[in-house]
ZAVOVEX-380211 format. One record per residue (C-alpha): residue number from 1; x, z, y negated. Coordinates in nm, 4 decimals. Layout:
+--------+----------+----------+----------+
| drenfi |       xx |       zz |       yy |
+--------+----------+----------+----------+
|    NUM |        X |        Z |        Y |
...
+--------+----------+----------+----------+
//
This chain:
+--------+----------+----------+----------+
| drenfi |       xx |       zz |       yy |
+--------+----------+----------+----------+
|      1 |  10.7939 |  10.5346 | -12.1796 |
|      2 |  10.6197 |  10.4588 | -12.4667 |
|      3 |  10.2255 |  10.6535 | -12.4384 |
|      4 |   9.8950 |  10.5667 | -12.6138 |
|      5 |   9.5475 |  10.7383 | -12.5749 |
|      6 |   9.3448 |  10.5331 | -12.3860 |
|      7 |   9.0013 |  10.5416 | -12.2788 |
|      8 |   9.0226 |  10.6773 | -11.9235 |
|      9 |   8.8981 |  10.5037 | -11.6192 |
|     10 |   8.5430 |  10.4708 | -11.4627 |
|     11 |   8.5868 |  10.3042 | -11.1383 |
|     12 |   8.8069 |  10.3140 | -10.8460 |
|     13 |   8.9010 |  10.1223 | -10.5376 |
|     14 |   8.9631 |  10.3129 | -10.1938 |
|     15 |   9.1196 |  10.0351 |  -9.9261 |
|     16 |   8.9810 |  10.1688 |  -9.6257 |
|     17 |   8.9662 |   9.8449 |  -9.4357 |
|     18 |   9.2823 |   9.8971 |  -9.1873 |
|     19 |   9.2922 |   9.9042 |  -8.8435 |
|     20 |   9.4652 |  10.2516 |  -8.7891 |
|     21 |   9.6885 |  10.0983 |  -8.5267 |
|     22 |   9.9401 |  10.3716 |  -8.5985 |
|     23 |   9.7066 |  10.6511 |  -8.5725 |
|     24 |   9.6148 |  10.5765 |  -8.2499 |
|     25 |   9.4726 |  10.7547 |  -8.0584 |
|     26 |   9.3160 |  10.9296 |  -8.3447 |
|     27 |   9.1745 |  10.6354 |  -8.4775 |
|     28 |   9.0862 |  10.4854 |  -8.1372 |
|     29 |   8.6696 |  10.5274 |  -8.1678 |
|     30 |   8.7267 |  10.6462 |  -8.5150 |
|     31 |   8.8087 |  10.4346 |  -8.8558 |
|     32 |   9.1443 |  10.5739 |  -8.9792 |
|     33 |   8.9129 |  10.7034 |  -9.3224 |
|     34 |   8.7322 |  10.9056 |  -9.1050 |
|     35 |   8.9966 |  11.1351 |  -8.9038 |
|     36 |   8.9751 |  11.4539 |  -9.0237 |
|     37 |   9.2823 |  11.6722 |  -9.1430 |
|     38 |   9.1614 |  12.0097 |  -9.2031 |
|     39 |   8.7983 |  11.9795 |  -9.1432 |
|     40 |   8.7911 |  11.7152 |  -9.4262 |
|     41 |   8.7715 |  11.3168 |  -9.3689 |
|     42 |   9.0738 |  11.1455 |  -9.4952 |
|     43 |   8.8901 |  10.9090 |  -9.7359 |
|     44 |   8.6962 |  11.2460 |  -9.9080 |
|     45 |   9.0289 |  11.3242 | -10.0126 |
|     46 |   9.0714 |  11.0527 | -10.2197 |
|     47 |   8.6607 |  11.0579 | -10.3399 |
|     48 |   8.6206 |  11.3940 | -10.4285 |
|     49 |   8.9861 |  11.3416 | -10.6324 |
|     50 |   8.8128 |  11.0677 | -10.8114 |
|     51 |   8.4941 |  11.2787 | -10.8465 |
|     52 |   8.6678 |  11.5228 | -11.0216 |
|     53 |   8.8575 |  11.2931 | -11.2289 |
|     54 |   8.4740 |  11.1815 | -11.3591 |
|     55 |   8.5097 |  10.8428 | -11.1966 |
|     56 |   8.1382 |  10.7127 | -11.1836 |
|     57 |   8.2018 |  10.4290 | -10.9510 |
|     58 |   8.3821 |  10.4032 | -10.6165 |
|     59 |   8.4476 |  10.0324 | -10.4605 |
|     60 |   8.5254 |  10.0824 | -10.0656 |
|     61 |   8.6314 |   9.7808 |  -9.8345 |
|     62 |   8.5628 |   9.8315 |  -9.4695 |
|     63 |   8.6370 |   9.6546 |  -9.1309 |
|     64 |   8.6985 |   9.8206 |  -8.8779 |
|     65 |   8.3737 |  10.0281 |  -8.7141 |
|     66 |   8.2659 |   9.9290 |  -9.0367 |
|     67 |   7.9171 |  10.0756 |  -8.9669 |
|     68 |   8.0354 |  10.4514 |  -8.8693 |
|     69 |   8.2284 |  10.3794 |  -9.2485 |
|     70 |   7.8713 |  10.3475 |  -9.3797 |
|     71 |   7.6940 |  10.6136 |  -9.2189 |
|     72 |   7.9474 |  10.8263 |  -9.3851 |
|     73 |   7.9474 |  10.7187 |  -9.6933 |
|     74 |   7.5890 |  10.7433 |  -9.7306 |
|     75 |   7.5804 |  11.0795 |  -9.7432 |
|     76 |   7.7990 |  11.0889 | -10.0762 |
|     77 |   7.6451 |  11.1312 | -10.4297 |
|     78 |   7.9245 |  11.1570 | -10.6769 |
|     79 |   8.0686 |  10.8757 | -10.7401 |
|     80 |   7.8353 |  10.6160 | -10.6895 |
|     81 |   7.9776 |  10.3871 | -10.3649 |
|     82 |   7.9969 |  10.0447 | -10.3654 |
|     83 |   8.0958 |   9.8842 |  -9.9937 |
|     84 |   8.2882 |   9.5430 |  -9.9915 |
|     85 |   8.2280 |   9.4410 |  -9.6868 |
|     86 |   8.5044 |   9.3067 |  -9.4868 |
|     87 |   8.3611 |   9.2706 |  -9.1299 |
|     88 |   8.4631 |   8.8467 |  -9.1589 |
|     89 |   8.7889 |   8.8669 |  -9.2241 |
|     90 |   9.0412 |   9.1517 |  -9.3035 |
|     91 |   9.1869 |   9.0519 |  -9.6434 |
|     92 |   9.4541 |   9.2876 |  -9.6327 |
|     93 |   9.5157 |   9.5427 |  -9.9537 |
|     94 |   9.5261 |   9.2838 | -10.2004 |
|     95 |   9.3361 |   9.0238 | -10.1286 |
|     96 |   9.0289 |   9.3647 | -10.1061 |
|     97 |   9.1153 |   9.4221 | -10.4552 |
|     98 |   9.0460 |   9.0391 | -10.5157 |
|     99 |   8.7420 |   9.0332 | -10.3727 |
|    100 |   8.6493 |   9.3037 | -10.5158 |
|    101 |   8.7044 |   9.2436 | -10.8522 |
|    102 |   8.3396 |   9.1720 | -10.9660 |
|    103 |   8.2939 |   9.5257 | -10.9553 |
|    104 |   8.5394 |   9.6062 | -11.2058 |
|    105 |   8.4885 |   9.4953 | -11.5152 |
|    106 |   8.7616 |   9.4794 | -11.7768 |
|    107 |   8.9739 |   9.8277 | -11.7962 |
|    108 |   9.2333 |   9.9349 | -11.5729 |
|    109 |   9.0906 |  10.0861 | -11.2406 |
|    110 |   9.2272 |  10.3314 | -11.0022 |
|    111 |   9.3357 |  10.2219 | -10.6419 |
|    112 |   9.4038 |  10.4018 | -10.3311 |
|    113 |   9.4662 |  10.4170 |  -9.9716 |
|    114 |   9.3461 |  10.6886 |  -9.7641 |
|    115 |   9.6678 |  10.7489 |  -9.5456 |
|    116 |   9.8036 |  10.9954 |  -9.7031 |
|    117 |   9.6905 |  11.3484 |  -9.9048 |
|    118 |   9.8227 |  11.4587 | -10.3109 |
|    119 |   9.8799 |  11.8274 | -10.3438 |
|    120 |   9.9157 |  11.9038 | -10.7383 |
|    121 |  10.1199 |  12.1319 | -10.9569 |
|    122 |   9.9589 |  12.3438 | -11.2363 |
|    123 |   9.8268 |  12.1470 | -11.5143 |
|    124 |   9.9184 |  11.8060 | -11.3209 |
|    125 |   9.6468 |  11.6425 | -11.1319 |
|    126 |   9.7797 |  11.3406 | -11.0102 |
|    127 |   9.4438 |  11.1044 | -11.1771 |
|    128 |   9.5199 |  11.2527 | -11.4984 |
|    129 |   9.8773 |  11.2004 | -11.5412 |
|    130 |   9.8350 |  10.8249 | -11.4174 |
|    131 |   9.5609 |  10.8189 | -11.7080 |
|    132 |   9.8333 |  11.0121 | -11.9628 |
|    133 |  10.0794 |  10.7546 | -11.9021 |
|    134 |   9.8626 |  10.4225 | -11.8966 |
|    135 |   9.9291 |  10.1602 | -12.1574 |
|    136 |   9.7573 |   9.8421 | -12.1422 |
|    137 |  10.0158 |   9.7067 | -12.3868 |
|    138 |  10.2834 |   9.6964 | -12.1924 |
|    139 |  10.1361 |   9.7587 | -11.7955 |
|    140 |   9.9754 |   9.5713 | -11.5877 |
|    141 |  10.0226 |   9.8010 | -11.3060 |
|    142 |  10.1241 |  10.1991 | -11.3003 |
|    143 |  10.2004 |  10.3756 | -10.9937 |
|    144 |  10.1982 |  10.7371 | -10.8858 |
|    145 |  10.5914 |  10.7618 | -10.7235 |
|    146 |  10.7189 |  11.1251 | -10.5739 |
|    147 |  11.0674 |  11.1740 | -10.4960 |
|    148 |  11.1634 |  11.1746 | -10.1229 |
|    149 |  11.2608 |  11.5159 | -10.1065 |
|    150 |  10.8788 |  11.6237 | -10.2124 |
|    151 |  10.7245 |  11.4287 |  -9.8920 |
|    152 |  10.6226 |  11.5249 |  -9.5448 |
|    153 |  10.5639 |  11.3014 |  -9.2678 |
|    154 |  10.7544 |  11.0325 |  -9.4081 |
|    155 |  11.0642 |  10.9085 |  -9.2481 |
|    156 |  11.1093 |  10.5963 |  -9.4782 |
|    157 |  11.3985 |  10.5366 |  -9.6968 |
|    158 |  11.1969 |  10.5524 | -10.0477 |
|    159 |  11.0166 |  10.1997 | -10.2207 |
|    160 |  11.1296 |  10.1621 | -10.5898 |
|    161 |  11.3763 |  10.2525 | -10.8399 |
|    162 |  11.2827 |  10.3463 | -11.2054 |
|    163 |  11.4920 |  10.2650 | -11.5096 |
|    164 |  11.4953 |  10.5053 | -11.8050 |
|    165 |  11.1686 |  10.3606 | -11.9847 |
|    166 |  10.9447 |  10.3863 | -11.6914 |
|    167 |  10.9668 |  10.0303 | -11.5500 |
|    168 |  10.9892 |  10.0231 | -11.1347 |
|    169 |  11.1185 |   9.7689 | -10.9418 |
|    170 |  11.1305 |   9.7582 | -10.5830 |
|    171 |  11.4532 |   9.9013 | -10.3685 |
|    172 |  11.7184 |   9.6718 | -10.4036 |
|    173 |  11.9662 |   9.8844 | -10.1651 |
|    174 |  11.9494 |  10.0948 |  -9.8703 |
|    175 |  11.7619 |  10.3395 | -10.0117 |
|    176 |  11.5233 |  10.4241 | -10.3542 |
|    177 |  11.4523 |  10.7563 | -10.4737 |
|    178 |  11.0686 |  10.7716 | -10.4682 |
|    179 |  10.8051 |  10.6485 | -10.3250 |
|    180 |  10.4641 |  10.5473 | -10.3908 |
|    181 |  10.1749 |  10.7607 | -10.3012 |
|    182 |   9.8953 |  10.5115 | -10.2447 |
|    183 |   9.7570 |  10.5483 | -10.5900 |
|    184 |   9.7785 |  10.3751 | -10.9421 |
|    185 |   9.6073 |  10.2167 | -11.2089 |
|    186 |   9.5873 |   9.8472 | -11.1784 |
|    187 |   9.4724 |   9.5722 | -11.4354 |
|    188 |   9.1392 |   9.3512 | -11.3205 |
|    189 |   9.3304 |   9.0883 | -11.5180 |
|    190 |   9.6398 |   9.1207 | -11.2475 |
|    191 |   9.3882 |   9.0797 | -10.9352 |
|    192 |   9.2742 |   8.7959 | -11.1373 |
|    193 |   9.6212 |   8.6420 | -11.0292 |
|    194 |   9.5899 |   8.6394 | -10.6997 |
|    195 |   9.4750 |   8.3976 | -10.4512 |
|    196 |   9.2131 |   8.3907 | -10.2604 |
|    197 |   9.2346 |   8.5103 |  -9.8891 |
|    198 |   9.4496 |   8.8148 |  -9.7479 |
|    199 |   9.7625 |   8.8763 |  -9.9594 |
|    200 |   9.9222 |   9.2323 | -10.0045 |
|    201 |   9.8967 |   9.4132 | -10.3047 |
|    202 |  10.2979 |   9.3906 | -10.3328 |
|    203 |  10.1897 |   9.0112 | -10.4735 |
|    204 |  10.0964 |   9.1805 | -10.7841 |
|    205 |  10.3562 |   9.3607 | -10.8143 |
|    206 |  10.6243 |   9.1274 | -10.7792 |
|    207 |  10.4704 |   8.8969 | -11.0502 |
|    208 |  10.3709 |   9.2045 | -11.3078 |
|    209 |  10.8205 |   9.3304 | -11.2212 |
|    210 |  10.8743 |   8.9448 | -11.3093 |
|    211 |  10.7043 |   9.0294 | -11.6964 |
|    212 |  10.8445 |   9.3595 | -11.7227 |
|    213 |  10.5200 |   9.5058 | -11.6685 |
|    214 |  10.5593 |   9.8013 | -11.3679 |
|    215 |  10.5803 |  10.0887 | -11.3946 |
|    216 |  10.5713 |  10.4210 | -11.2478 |
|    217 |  10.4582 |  10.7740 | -11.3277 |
|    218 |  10.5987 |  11.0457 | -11.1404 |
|    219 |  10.4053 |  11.3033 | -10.9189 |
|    220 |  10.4881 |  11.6676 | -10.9984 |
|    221 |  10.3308 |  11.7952 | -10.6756 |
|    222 |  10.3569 |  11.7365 | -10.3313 |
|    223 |  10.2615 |  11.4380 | -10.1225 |
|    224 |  10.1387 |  11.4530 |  -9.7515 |
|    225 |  10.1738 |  11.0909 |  -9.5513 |
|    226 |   9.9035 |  11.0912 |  -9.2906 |
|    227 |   9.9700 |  10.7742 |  -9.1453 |
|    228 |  10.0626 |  10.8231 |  -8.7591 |
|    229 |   9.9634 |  11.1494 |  -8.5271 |
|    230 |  10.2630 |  11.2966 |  -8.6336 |
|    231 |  10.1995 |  11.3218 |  -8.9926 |
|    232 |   9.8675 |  11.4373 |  -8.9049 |
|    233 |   9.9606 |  11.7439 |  -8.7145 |
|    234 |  10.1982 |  11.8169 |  -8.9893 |
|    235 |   9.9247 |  11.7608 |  -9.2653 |
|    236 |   9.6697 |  11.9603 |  -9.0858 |
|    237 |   9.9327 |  12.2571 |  -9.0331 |
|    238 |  10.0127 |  12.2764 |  -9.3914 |
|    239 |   9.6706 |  12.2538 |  -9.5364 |
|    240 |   9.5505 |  12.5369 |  -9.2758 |
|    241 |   9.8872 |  12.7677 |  -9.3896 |
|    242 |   9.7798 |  12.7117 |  -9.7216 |
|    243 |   9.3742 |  12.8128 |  -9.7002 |
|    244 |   9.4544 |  13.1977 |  -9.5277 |
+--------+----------+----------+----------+
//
């Protein structure tokens, strides 16, 4: 993969508009964001990432118990939150980014879930190597991918397949050796190519595969899916191990 400085980037999206139906019960009175793993709220995993990555500007979508969403984020100073408010109509993850996109400006942003938790290796912070690897030549979208075998509490059988210059494309078999992690760097000018109303992010995707223009950067750490009570407990068992 061919690399080029680049000026890194200011402002993020967190997708925190889901329902949670799979973390039920956990998320029954609670907005999936919100359930802590380790004393910490889901979604402050992903903020204080971004914090530290010097990200000035946070865009956050909710829905559902939109206002307990609020109240939380209220009480954050670094970065500087922006709600999209999704109470009308759930838009799903990219049809958020869509509406969104006022908010972004021009340069590549960073986009996230909240459903799942990065553990990094030495000298390999997973904003930073996204940022390393970003070319706005030749991407329109970049996505952090982990092997299986560095995963807990997933029990899928992997999303894409990389070629030897970095370009993804999405499994084609019964299997695919990584899988994303909920983050990358996206180009405002892709969202731009969506329609309006819900679509999925995978919309993008598909049409930036079509030009030759996805790719992936892979994770060096570990990666913690937090999606269901099971991956939870397993989560919340690891980073508790880890703190003694």
């Amino acid at each position: 993969m061919t690399r080029k400085p680049t000026t890194a980037p200011t402002t993020a999206m967190v997708l925190a508009a889901g329902l949670g139906t799979r973390m039920r019960p956990l998320a029954e009175d609670t907005p999936k964001p919100l359930v802590k793993v380790a004393g910490k709220a889901l979604i402050d995993y992903a903020l204080d990432r971004f914090a530290a990555a010097d990200i000035t500007r946070a865009v956050v979508n909710v829905h559902y118990l939109a206002e307990a969403m609020e109240q939380h984020l209220r009480a954050r100073t670094t970065p500087e939150i922006i709600i999209s408010d999704e109470r009308g109509l759930l838009l799903e993850t990219g049809g958020g980014l869509k509406k969104a996109r006022p908010h972004f400006g021009d340069k590549a942003i960073f986009c996230t879930n909240t459903d799942a938790i990065l553990i990094d290796a030495d000298g390999a912070e997973a904003c930073a190597t996204l940022t390393r690897h970003w070319d706005a030549r030749q991407m329109d979208a970049l996505l952090l991918l982990i092997p299986i075998e560095k995963t807990s509490g997933y029990d899928g059988k992997g999303d894409f397949d990389q070629s030897v210059d970095g370009r993804i494309t999405l499994r084609q078999g019964e299997s695919a050796q990584f899988v994303f992690t909920g983050l990358q760097l996206i180009s405002p000018a892709l969202i731009d190519e969506g329609p309006d109303g819900a679509f999925s992010t995978k919309l993008l995707w598909d049409r930036a595969q079509t030009h030759g223009r996805l790719f992936g950067a892979i994770h060096q750490g570990s990666w913690m899916h937090v999606g269901d009570p099971a991956g939870h407990a397993a989560a919340e068992a690891r980073l508790k191990a880890s703190a003694r």
